[in-house]
C-alpha positions, 0 to 999 in steps of 0.5 A: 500500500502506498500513502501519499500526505498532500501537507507533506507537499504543501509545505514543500511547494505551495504552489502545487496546491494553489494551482491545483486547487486541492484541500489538505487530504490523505490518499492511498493506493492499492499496489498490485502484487508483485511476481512473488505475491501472486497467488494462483488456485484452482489451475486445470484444463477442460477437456482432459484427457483430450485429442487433438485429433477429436477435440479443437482444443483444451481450455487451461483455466485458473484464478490469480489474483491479479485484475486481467487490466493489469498486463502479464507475461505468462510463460508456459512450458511442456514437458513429455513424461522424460522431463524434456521440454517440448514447447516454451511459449509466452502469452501476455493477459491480454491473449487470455479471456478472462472475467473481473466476476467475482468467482464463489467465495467457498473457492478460496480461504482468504481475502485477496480478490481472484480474476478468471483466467482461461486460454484455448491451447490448439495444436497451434502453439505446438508450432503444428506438430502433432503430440504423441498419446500420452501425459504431459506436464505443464508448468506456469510462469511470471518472471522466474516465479512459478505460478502453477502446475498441471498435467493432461493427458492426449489421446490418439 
């Protein structure tokens, strides 16, 4: 949280409050979190197990609480049973559909405010390749702070 005093500045420059026409007031701002505050539940993907033959695509979804104005880089990396990366791409919040509704309230065991996140993965972001059947792993990022953990299943 950020206070700013306008005395302090007052004092300081009194034509600062004569030509903006302010009165002596307390005003604070809410920061949002850091890379290290951000906190993100209830991560999954719909549908899974899925195939990329069958279905267009599976939706990765989870809650964060970070307002979806607010502009992220998220990077995402798979990985095959090996532990062998074999995608890395990055997404802003902007590329996410996401929801400022306030999710139920049972979801969560404290007070921060959650913002819906969701992405469609396609067999685009595999630069086209087709997967192999079978479990993959997936790992969420914003600066080098993990954010979740997930895994889903491809079917032929």
């Amino acid at each position: 949280m950020i206070s700013f005093d306008f005395n302090s500045i007052a004092s300081s420059d009194s034509s600062f409050l004569s030509h903006q026409n302010f009165q002596s007031s307390h005003v604070q701002i809410q920061e949002s979190p850091t890379p290290d505050e951000l906190k993100l539940v209830r991560l999954y993907n719909y549908k899974n197990p899925f195939s990329f033959s069958k279905d267009i695509s599976t939706d990765i979804s989870f809650f964060l609480n970070s307002h979806p104005s607010r502009i992220l880089t998220f990077t995402f990396y798979f990985y095959n049973i090996f532990g062998e990366i074999i995608e890395r791409f990055s997404l802003t919040s902007n590329d996410f559909v996401s929801s400022v509704d306030a999710p139920p309230a049972h979801l969560f065991n404290d007070s921060d405010r959650y913002y819906y996140y969701s992405y469609s993965l396609t067999l685009n972001n595999f630069q086209g390749r087709s997967l192999s059947p079978g479990v993959y792993f997936y790992l969420i990022k914003v600066s080098d702070h993990v954010l979740g953990r997930g895994r889903m299943a491809v079917l032929p």
